[in-house]
N, C-alpha and C positions, 0 to 999 in steps of 0.2 A: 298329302301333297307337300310339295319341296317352294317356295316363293323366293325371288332373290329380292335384294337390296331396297327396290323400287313396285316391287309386288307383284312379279312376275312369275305364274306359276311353271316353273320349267321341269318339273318331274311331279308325277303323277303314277302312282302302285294303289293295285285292289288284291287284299287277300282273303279265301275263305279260310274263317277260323272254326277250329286250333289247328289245324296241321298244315296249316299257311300258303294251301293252294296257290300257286298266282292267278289271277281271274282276268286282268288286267294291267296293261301299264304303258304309258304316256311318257316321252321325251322329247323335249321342246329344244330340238339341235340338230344339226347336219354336220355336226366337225367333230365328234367324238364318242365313244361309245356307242350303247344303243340301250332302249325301255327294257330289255329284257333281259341285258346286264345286268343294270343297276337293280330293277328289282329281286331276280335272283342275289346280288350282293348284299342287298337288304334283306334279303326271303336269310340267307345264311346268319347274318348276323344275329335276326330276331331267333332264328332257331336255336342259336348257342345259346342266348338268353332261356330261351324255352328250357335248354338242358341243364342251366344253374339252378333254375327256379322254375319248379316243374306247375306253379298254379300261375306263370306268367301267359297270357293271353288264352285264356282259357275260358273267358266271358261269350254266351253265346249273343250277346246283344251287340258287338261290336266296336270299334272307335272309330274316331276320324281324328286322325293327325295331323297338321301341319307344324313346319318348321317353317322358321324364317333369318333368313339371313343379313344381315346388317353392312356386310360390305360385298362387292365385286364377286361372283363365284371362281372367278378364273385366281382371284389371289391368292389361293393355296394358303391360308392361313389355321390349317387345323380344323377343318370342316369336316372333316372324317372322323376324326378322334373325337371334337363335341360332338358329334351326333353319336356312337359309340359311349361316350360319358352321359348321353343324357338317357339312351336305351338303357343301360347298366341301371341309371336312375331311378327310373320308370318299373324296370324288372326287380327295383333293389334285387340287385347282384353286384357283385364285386368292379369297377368299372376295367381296373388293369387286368384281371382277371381273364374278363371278356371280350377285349384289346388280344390276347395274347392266345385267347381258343382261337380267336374268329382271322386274327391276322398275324402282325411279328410287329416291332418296333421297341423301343426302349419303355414308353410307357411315359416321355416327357409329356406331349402334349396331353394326355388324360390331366397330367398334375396341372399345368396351365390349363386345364377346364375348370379345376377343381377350385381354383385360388385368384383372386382378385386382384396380388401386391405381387410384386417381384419376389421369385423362387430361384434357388439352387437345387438340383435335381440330378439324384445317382442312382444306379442301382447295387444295393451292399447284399452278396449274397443273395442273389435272384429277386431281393425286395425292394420296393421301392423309397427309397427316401427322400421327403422334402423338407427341406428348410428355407423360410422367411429371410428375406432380404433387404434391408434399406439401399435401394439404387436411386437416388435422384440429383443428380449433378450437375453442378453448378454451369456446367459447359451442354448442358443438354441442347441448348438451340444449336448448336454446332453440328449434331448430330442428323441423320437423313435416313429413311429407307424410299428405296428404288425399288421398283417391279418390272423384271425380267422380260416378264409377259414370253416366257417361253418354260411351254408343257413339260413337267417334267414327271412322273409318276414315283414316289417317295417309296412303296416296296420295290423298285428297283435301284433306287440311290441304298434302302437298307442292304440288301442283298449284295450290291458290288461293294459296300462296307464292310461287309462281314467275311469275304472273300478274301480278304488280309487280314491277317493275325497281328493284333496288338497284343502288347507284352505290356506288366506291372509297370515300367518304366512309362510308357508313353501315357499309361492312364494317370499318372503322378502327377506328370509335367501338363497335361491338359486341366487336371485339377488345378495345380499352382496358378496357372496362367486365368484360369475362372475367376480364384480370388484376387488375381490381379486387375482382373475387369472391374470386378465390383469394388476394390478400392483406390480407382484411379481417381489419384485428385483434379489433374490438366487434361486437355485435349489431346497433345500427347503422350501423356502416358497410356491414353486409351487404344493412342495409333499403332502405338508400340505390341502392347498387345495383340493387337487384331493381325497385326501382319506374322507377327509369332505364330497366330494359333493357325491361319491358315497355312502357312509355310508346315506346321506339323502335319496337319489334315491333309495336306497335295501330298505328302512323300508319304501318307500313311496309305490312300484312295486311290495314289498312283495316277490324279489328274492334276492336271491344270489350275492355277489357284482365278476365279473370276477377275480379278483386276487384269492379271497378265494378260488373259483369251481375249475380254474384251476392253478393259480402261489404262493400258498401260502408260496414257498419257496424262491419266487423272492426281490433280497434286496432293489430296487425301488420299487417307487410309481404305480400303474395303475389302468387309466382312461375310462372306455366302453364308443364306438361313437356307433352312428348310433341305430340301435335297439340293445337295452341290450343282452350282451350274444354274439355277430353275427357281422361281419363287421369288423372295424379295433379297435386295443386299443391304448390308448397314453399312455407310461412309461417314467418315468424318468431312468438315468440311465448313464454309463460310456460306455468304446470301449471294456466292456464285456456282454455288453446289447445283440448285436446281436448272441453271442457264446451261450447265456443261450436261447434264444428263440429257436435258430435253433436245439438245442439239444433235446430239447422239440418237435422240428417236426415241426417248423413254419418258413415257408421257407422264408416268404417275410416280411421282418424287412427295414423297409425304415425311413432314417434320418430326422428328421427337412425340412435340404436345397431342399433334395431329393421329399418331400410329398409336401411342400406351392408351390403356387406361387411366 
């Protein structure tokens, strides 16, 4: 069983084991998918486990799983990937691995499953590298994440990414500008960057950078996570950051302290 934030059981799958029948499944929604999705997308995911590690669910006694969720399910905060990371876990198997039979993506969010502090995260040679990070800055209350609160489905932001050909150069210049993030001393020098990176990102994705479509009257900086367009945005900004979003209609403006670990 799936619980969200406040303990609400909103997904519910029964499988016979080992060959992961579906027997049942429960979805507590009327706006999006459906029970027999989601458990088949979970029935596939465990089977690719199944085929890392062939003594994985293989108990004729059974389990009972729940997960639980700690913020909003609509936030789109890597809820796919942890669960993903924590199956791989579970199955000890590979967790990018298992990421990459069962779906596509870069394999960042597995690494942020994986790691507690601030990371930089590439892939060298189809593999994945992370490296530790000291980010904590002194202008952090300055800093804001917004939630979109519009649907956005992340294997189709991968997909129309990949649909353009990035060349050695542009992966250089998005590296540079990473370690420019992470050693920015002022507020501006963070803005600076952010407007950089997305100005590379619109003429690489061939959309729209989010401030333009929709804050082009906003006196900070802002930055699209997740899939472009969807999910949360990072701004710079003062203690009238949250007055100018919400006026706007964007209820959930969450501080620096409030969004990290």
């Amino acid at each position: 069983g799936s619980f969200t934030h406040i303990g609400e059981c909103w997904f519910e799958a029964v499988f016979d084991l080992p060959k992961l029948r579906l027997v049942s499944a429960t979805f507590n929604s009327d706006k999006e998918g459906s029970a027999e999705f989601i458990a088949e997308t979970l029935r596939y995911i465990l089977q690719e486990a199944q085929k890392m590690n062939s003594s994985f669910l293989q108990d004729n006694n059974g389990f009972i799983v729940k997960t639980h969720l700690d913020f909003p399910r609509n936030w789109g905060l890597g809820s796919s990937s942890t669960l993903i990371n924590n199956i791989a876990s579970w199955a000890n198997v590979d967790a990018y691995q298992l990421l990459w039979n069962a779906f596509s993506g870069s394999g960042y969010d597995i690494a942020c499953a994986q790691n507690n502090s601030p990371i930089l995260y590439q892939l060298q040679d189809d593999l994945p590298k992370v490296t530790l990070v000291n980010f904590n800055p002194v202008f952090k209350d300055e800093l804001y994440f917004i939630h979109l609160n519009k649907k956005q489905n992340s294997r189709e932001g991968i997909a129309h990414y990949k649909k353009h050909q990035q060349n050695r150069k542009d992966l250089e210049e998005i590296s540079l500008l990473t370690d420019e993030f992470v050693a920015s001393k002022t507020i501006k020098d963070i803005e600076k960057v952010l407007v950089e990176h997305e100005k590379m990102i619109s003429s690489l994705v061939q959309l729209q950078p989010v401030k333009q479509q929709l804050f082009a009257d906003y006196f900070g900086g802002i930055k699209s996570l997740g899939a472009w367009g969807g999910d949360f945005v990072l701004a710079t900004g003062n203690e009238d950051t949250p007055k100018y979003f919400k006026k706007k209609g964007y209820k959930t403006v969450l501080s620096y302290q409030e969004m990290v670990l």
